[in-house]
C-alpha positions in Angstrom: 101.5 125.1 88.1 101.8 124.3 84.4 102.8 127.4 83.3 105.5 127.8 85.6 106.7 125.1 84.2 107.7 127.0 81.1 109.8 129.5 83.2 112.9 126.8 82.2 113.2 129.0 79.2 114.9 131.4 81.5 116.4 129.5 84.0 118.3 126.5 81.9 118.8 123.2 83.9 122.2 121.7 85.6 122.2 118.3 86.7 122.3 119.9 90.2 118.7 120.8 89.2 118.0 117.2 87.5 118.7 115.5 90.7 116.9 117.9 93.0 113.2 117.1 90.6 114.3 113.5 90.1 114.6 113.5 93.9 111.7 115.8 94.9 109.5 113.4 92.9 110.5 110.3 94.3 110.1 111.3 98.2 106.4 112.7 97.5 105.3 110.1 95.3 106.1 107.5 97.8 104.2 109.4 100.9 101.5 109.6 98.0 101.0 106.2 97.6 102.5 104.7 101.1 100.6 107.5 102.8 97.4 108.8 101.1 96.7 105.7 99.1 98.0 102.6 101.0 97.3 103.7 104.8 94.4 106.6 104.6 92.4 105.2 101.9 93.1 101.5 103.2 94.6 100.8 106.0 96.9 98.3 104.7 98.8 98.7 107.4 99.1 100.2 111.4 101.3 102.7 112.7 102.0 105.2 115.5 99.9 108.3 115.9 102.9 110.3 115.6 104.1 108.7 112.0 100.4 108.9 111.2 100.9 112.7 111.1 104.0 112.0 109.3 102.5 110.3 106.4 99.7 113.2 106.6 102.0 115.9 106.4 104.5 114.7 104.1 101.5 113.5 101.5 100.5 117.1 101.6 103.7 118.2 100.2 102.4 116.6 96.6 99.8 119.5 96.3 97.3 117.2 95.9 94.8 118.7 98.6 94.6 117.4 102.3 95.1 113.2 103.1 90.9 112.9 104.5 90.1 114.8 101.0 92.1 112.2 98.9 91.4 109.4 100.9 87.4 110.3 101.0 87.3 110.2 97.6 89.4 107.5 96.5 87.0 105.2 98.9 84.3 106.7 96.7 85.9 105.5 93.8 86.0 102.2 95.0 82.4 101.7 96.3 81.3 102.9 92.9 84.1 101.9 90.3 83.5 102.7 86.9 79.9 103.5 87.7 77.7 106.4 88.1 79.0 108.1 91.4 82.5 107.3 90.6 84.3 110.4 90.6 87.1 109.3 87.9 85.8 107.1 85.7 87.0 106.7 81.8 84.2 104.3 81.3 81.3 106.7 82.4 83.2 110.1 81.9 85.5 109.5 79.7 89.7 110.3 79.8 90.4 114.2 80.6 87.6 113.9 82.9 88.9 110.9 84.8 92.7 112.4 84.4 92.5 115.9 85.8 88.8 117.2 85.3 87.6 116.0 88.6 90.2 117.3 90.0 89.5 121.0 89.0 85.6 120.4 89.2 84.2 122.5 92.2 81.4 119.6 92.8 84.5 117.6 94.6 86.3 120.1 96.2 84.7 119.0 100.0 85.7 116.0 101.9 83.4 113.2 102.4 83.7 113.1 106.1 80.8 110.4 106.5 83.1 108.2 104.5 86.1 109.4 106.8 85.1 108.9 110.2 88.1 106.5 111.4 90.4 109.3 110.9 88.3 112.4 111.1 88.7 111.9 115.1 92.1 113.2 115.0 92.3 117.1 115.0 95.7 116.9 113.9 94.6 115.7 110.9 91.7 117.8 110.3 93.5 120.9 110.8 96.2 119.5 108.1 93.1 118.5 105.8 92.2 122.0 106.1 96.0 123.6 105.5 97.2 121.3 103.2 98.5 123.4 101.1 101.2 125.0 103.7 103.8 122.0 103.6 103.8 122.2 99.6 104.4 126.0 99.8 107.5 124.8 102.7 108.9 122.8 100.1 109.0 125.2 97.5 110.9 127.5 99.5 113.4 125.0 100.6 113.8 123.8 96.6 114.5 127.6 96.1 116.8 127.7 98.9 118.9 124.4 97.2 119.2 126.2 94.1 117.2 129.4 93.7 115.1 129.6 90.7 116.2 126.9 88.9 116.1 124.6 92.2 112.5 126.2 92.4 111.3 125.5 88.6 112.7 122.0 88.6 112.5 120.7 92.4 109.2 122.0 92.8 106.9 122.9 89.6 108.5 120.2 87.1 108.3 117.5 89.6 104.9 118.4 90.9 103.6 118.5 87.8 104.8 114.9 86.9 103.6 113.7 90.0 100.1 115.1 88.9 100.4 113.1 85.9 101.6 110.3 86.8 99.2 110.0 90.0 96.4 110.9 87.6 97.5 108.1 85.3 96.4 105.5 87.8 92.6 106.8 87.6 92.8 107.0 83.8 95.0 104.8 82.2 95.1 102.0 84.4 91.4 102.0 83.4 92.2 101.6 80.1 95.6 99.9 79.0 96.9 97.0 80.5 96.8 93.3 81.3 93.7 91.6 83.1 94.7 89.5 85.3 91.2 89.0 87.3 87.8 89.3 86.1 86.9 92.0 88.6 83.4 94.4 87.8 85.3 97.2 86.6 88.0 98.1 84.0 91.2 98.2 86.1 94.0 97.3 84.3 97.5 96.2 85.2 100.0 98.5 83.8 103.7 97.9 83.9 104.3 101.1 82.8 102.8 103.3 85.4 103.9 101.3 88.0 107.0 101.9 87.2 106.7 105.6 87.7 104.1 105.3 90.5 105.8 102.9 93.0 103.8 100.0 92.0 100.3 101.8 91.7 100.4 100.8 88.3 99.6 97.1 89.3 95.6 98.3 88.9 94.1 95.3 88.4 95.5 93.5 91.5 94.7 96.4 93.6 90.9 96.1 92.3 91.1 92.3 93.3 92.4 92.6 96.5 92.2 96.5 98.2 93.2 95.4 101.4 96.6 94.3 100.1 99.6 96.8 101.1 101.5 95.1 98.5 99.8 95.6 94.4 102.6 93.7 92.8 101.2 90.2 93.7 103.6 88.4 91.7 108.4 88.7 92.3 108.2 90.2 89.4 105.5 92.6 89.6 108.0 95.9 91.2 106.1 97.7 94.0 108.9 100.0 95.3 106.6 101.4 97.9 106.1 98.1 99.1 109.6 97.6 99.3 109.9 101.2 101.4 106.9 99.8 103.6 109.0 96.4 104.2 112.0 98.3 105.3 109.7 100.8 107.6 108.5 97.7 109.5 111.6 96.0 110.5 112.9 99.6 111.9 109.4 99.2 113.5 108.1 102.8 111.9 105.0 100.7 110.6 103.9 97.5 111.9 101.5 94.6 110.7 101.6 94.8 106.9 98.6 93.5 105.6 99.4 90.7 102.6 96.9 89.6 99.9 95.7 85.4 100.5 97.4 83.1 98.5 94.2 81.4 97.4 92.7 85.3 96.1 96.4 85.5 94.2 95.7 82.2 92.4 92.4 83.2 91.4 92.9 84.1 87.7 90.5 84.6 84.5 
């Protein structure tokens, strides 16, 4: 995926192509995080069966393995946060593992379905867990179809490398720069930075206070554009009761 990305030597870039990554990126990252993160990992909010599969199949479009996969192992990561049996942890593992290491390791390459079971009931879902990788490949022909190679390089390889980083960020990073806002048992870390780039995800520290929250910018200030989405979905009634962090947990500062 990385190499590919090199293949720009050869194909330039046109704004045409700028807007098509710039737009690719956006759209997945916020099925990434609204989907995968906010909904499967957490349930932060309820929706239909048939925008469940929505949020499934469009998460899968990020490359970033099956939704019961991620999910799994992100409630993993948060039973055991920044101790031994977390799977991303710069504190016990240090940064390239928690970044992308993990990631390539074949000792997490299953999904946890023990930790899964709420969803796991839904063979639509399986069978996407298990062909996750057949919506990426759709929208890698469709980039070429936009704008051939270039639309290729750029709408699919450039922004799905980005998104890998910046996704990744969240697990490494937001462990290790940023603000503490609460004194919670790990390292989170509130990072305006990445949440900038990751539709609020960045907002680490709040998330680790509060997981149940389907808003991680706490605070006006605090941007949370997938929250923002999220708000929208609900009063066209696409998602429905949005779960919102207690006042008297937000208060609750070091």
């Amino acid at each position: 995926m990385h190499l590919a990305c090199f293949a720009t030597l050869l194909t330039g870039v046109s704004l045409k192509a700028i807007i098509l990554c710039v737009s690719m990126y956006a759209i997945r990252m916020f099925f990434l995080t609204a989907g995968y993160h906010r909904y499967f990992s957490h349930r932060t909010f309820n929706t239909s069966r048939f925008f469940q599969f929505i949020l499934a199949l469009m998460g899968c479009t990020a490359v970033q393995k099956g939704p019961l996969w991620w999910a799994s192992h992100h409630r993993r990561h948060h039973k055991f946060t920044d101790q031994e049996g977390d799977a991303h942890s710069p504190r016990i593992d240090g940064f390239w593992w928690s970044h992308i290491g993990w990631v390539l390791s074949t000792e997490y390459e299953s999904t946890d379905w023990e930790a899964m079971k709420d969803f796991a009931r839904f063979p639509e879902l399986r069978w996407l867990n298990s062909w996750h990788i057949v919506p990426g490949v759709a929208v890698a022909v469709l980039c070429y179809f936009i704008g051939g190679w270039q639309g290729l390089i750029w709408g699919f390889f450039i922004s799905t490398v980005v998104l890998y980083h910046a996704t990744f960020s969240v697990n490494s990073l937001a462990h290790m720069w940023g603000k503490r806002r609460y004194p919670t048992a790990d390292d989170s870390r509130n990072n305006w930075f990445i949440a900038l780039f990751t539709g609020g995800e960045g907002w680490h520290n709040n998330h680790h206070h509060y997981m149940a929250s389907v808003k991680q910018g706490f605070f006006w200030w605090e941007v949370d554009f997938s929250y923002y989405a999220l708000r929208v979905m609900s009063w066209l009634r696409l998602v429905r009761d949005l779960r919102m962090p207690p006042r008297r947990l937000i208060l609750v500062q070091r």
